[in-house]
MILUMTI-326995 format. One record per residue (C-alpha): x, y, z. Coordinates in nm, 3 decimals, always signed. Example, Ala and Ser with C-alpha at 12.3 -4.5 7.8 and 13.67 -1.06 7.14 Angstrom:
// residues 2
      east     north        up
    +1.230    -0.450    +0.780
    +1.367    -0.106    +0.714
END
This chain:
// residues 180
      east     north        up
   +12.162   +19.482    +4.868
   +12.286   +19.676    +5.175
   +11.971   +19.705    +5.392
   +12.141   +19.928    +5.661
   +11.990   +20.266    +5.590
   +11.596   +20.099    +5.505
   +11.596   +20.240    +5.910
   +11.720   +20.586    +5.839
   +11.450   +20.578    +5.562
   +11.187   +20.488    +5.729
   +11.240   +20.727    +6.025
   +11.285   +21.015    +5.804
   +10.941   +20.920    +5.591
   +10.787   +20.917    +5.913
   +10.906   +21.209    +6.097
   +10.828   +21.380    +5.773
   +10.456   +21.202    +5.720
   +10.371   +21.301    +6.073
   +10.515   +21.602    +6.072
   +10.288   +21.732    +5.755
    +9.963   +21.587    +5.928
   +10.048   +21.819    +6.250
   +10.191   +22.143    +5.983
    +9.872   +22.057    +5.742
    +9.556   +21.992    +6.012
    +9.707   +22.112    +6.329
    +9.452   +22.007    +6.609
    +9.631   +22.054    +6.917
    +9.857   +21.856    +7.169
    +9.609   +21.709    +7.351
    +9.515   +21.482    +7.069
    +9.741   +21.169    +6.922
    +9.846   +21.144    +6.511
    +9.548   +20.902    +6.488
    +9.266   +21.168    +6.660
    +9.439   +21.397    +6.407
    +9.379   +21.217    +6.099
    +9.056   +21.012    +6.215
    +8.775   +21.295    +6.123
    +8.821   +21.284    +5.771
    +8.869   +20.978    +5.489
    +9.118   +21.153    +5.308
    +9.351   +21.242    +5.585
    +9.261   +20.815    +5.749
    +9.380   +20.745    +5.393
    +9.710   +20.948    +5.398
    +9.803   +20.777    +5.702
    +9.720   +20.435    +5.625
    +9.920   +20.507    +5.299
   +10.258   +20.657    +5.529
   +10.213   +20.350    +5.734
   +10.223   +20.147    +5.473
   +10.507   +20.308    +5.326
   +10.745   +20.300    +5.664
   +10.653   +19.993    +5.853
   +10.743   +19.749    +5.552
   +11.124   +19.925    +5.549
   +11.158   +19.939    +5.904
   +11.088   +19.536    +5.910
   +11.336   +19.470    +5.636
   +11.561   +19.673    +5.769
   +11.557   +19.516    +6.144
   +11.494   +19.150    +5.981
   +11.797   +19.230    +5.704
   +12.038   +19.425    +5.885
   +12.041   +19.533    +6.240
   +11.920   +19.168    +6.401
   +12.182   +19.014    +6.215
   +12.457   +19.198    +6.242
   +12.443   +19.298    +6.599
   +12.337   +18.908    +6.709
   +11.963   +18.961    +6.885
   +11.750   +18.729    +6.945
   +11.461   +18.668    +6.728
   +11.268   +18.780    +6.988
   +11.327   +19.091    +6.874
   +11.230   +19.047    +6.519
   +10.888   +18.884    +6.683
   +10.801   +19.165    +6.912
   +10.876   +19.465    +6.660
   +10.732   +19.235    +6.417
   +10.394   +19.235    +6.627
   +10.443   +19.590    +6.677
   +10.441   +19.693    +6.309
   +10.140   +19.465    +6.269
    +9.925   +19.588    +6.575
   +10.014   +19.935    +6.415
    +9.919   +19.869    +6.041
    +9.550   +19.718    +6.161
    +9.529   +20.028    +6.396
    +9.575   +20.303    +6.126
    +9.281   +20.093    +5.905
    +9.025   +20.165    +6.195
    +8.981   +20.503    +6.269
    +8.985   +20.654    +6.617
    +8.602   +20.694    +6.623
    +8.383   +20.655    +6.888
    +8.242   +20.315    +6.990
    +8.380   +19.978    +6.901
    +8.618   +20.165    +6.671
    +8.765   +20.378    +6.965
    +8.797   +20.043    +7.163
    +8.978   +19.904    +6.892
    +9.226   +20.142    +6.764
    +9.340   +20.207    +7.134
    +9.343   +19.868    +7.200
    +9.579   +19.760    +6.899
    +9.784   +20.084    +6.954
    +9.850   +20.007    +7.329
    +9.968   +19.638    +7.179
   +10.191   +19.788    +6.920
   +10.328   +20.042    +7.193
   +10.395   +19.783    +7.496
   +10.569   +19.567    +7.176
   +10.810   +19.792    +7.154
   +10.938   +19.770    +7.531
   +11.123   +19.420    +7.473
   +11.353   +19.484    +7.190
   +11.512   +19.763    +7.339
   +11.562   +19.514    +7.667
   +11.722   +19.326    +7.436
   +11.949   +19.596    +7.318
   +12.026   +19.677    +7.672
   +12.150   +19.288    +7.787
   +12.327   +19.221    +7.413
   +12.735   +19.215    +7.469
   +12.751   +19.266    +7.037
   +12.611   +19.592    +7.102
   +12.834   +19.937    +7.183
   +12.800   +20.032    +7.551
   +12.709   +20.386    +7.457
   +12.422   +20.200    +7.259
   +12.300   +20.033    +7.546
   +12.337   +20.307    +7.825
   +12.106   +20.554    +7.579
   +11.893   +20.221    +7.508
   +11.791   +20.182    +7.889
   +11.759   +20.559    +7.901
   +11.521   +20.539    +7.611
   +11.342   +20.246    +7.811
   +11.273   +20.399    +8.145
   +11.185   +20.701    +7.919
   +10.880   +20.483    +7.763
   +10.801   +20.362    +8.106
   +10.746   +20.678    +8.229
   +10.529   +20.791    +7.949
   +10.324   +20.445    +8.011
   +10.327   +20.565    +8.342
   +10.257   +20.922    +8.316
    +9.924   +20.759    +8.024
    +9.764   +20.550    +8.325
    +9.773   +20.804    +8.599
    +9.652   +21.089    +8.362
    +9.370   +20.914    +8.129
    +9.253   +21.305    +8.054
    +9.635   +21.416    +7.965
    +9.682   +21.767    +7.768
    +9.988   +21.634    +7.587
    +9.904   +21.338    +7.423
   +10.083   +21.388    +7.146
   +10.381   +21.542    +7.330
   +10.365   +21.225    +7.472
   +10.343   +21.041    +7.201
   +10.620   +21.183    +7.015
   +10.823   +21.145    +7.326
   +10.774   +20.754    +7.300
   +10.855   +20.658    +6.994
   +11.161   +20.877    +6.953
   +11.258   +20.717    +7.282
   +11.277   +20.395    +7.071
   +11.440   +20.496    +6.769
   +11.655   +20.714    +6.927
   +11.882   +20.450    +7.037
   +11.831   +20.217    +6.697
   +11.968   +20.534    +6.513
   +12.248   +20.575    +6.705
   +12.377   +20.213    +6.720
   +12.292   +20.187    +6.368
   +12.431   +20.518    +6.212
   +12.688   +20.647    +6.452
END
């Protein structure tokens, strides 16, 4: 089985999944997908169920396809590995206030940070295009910056701008190694 486009799948069920939580129960850009979703069961649910959908495809598709055929390390696999698993536990508790809160930021600020090494990885890896690499340590300083731009603003209006901004900033350059 040609595992190639499980990443092109995944994206697009995301992009699509997140995009119908912020067309369906718009909230505002000062709040994340997770502040979105977290005052209602059904909406927790919906998200847990997206997540469960994407993450599994994204992992086959990194363990399957694009770590072996572009030579990475299995560092890689381990650190987007933790990512998708800091992520999964993260949708299941709701960003609620208390312990919950604590929690959910907590494992979301591990799955985020987990994402920084596999696109360094990208960046030193001969096996990969140079184009793939120059937009990968774009993408990097890119997710840096919104770290940075997180710790200096705790009270940000764009959270989700912010958000958004991140994550495309790493599967920008997966998609274009991968698909173009």
């Amino acid at each position: 089985m040609d595992y190639k486009y499980f990443g092109l799948l995944a994206f697009l069920i995301l992009v699509l999944g997140l995009g119908f939580i912020l067309w369906r129960w718009p909230q505002g850009k000062h709040l994340t997908f997770s502040q979105h979703v977290a005052v209602a069961r059904y909406k927790r649910i919906y998200y847990i169920v997206l997540f469960a959908i994407a993450l599994p495809l994204l992992l086959i598709f990194f363990g399957q396809w694009f770590v072996p055929t572009f030579g990475l390390s299995v560092w890689f696999t381990i650190f987007v590995s933790l990512a998708a698993l800091a992520q999964c536990i993260c949708t299941l508790i709701p960003e609620l206030e208390g312990w919950r809160k604590k929690s959910h930021q907590l494992l979301a600020g591990i799955s985020a940070l987990s994402l920084l090494p596999p696109l360094g990885y990208i960046v030193v890896t001969t096996h990969i295009p140079i184009v793939g690499r120059v937009i990968s340590v774009v993408s990097l300083l890119g997710m840096v910056g919104v770290i940075g731009i997180l710790l200096l603003r705790k009270g940000s209006r764009y959270h989700l701008v912010l958000q958004v901004v991140y994550y495309v900033a790493f599967f920008l350059p997966i998609l274009v190694i991968s698909y173009l």
